[in-house]
C-alpha positions in Angstrom: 56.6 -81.2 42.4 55.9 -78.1 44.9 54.3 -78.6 47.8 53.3 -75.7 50.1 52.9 -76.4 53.9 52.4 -73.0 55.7 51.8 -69.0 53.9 55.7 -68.4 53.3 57.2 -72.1 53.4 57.9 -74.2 50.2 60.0 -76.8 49.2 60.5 -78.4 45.8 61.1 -82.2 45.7 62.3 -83.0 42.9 61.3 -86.2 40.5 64.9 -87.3 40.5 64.9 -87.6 44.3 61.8 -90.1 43.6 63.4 -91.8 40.9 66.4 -92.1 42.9 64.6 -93.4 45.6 62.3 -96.3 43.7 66.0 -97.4 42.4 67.2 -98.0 45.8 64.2 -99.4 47.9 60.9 -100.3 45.3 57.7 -98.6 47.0 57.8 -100.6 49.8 61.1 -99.4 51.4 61.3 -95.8 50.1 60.2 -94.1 53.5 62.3 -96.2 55.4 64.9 -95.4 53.4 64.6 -91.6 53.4 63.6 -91.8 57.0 66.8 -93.5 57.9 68.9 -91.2 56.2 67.5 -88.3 57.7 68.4 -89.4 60.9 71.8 -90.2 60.3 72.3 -86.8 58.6 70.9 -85.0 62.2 73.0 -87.6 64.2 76.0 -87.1 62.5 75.5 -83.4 62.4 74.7 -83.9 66.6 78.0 -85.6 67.1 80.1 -83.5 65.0 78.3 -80.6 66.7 79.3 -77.9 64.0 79.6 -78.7 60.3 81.4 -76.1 57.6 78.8 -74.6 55.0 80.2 -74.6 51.3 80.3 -71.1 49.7 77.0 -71.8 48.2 75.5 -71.9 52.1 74.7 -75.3 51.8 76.9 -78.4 54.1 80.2 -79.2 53.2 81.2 -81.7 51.3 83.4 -83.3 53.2 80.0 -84.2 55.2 78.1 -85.7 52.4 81.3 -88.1 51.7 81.3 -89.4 55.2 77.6 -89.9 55.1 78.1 -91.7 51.7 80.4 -93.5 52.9 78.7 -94.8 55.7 75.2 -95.1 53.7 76.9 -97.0 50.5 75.7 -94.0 48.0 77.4 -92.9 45.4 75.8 -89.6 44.5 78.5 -87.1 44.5 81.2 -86.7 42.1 84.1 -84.7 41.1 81.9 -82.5 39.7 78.8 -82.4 41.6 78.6 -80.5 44.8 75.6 -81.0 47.2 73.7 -78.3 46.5 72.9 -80.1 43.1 72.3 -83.4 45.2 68.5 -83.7 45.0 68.7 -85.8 48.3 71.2 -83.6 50.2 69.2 -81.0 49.2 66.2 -82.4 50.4 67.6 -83.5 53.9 69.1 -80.1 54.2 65.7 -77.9 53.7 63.5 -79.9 55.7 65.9 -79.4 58.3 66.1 -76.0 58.5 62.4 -75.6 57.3 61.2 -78.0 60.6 63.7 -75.9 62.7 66.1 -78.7 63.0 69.7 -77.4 62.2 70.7 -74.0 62.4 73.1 -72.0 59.6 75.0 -69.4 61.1 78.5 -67.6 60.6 79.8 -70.2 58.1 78.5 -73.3 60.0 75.7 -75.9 60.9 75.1 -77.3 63.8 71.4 -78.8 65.3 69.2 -76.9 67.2 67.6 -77.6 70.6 64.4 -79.2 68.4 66.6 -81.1 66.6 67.9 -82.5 70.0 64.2 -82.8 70.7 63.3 -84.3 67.9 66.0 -87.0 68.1 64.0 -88.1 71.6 60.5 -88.4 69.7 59.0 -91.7 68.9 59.3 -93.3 65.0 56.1 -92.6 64.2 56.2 -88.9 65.0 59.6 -88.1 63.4 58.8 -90.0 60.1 55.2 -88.3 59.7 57.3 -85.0 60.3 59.3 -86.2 57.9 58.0 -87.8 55.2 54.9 -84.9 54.8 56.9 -83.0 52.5 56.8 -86.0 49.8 53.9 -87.7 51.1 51.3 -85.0 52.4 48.4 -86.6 54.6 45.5 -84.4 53.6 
């Protein structure tokens, strides 16, 4: 599924990060679900201030393991990195796409409108969100 926002911005969501999502919450609790795990990805990202990128430019792994750690999942293995994480992958491109987290020189680490955003109201962070599965037309 492609969705296109603005003239040069596009992300792909993939069905698995659907699937994935209907297995852990049932349509009632998948966009509290996502929503809450997006903010824990920017928190953690906020208190760790900078976070390594993997040689493939996307966050370390040693991030995603905390996170799963702290979230229960079980997505990555020995031989899946998070680039190939449908979710990570997700998290990671709405980020930058919405100007949350910035990459540079090796590193990660959120930007002032990801401090801003961390401020806003429920409703406007999950609507900023959740658009890129759920478009409101």
């Amino acid at each position: 599924m492609e969705m296109k926002w603005e003239e040069d911005e596009t992300i792909t969501v993939d069905a698995s990060l659907l699937l994935w999502l209907n297995e852990q919450a049932g349509s009632q609790g998948q966009e509290e679900l996502l929503y809450d795990s997006f903010l824990f990805f920017l928190r953690k990202i906020e208190k760790h201030e900078t976070i390594r990128l993997d040689r493939d430019g996307f966050l370390h792994r040693r991030f995603w393991k905390g996170i799963e750690a702290a979230l229960c999942y079980q997505l990555l293995s020995k031989h899946r990195r998070p680039g190939g994480i449908s979710l990570y992958r997700f998290m990671e491109k709405v980020a930058e796409m919405e100007h949350l987290i910035v990459k540079e020189e090796g590193h990660a680490r959120l930007s002032q409108q990801g401090k801003q955003f961390l401020q806003k109201k429920k409703p406007v962070q999950q609507s900023r969100i959740l658009r890129y599965i759920w478009p409101v037309h």
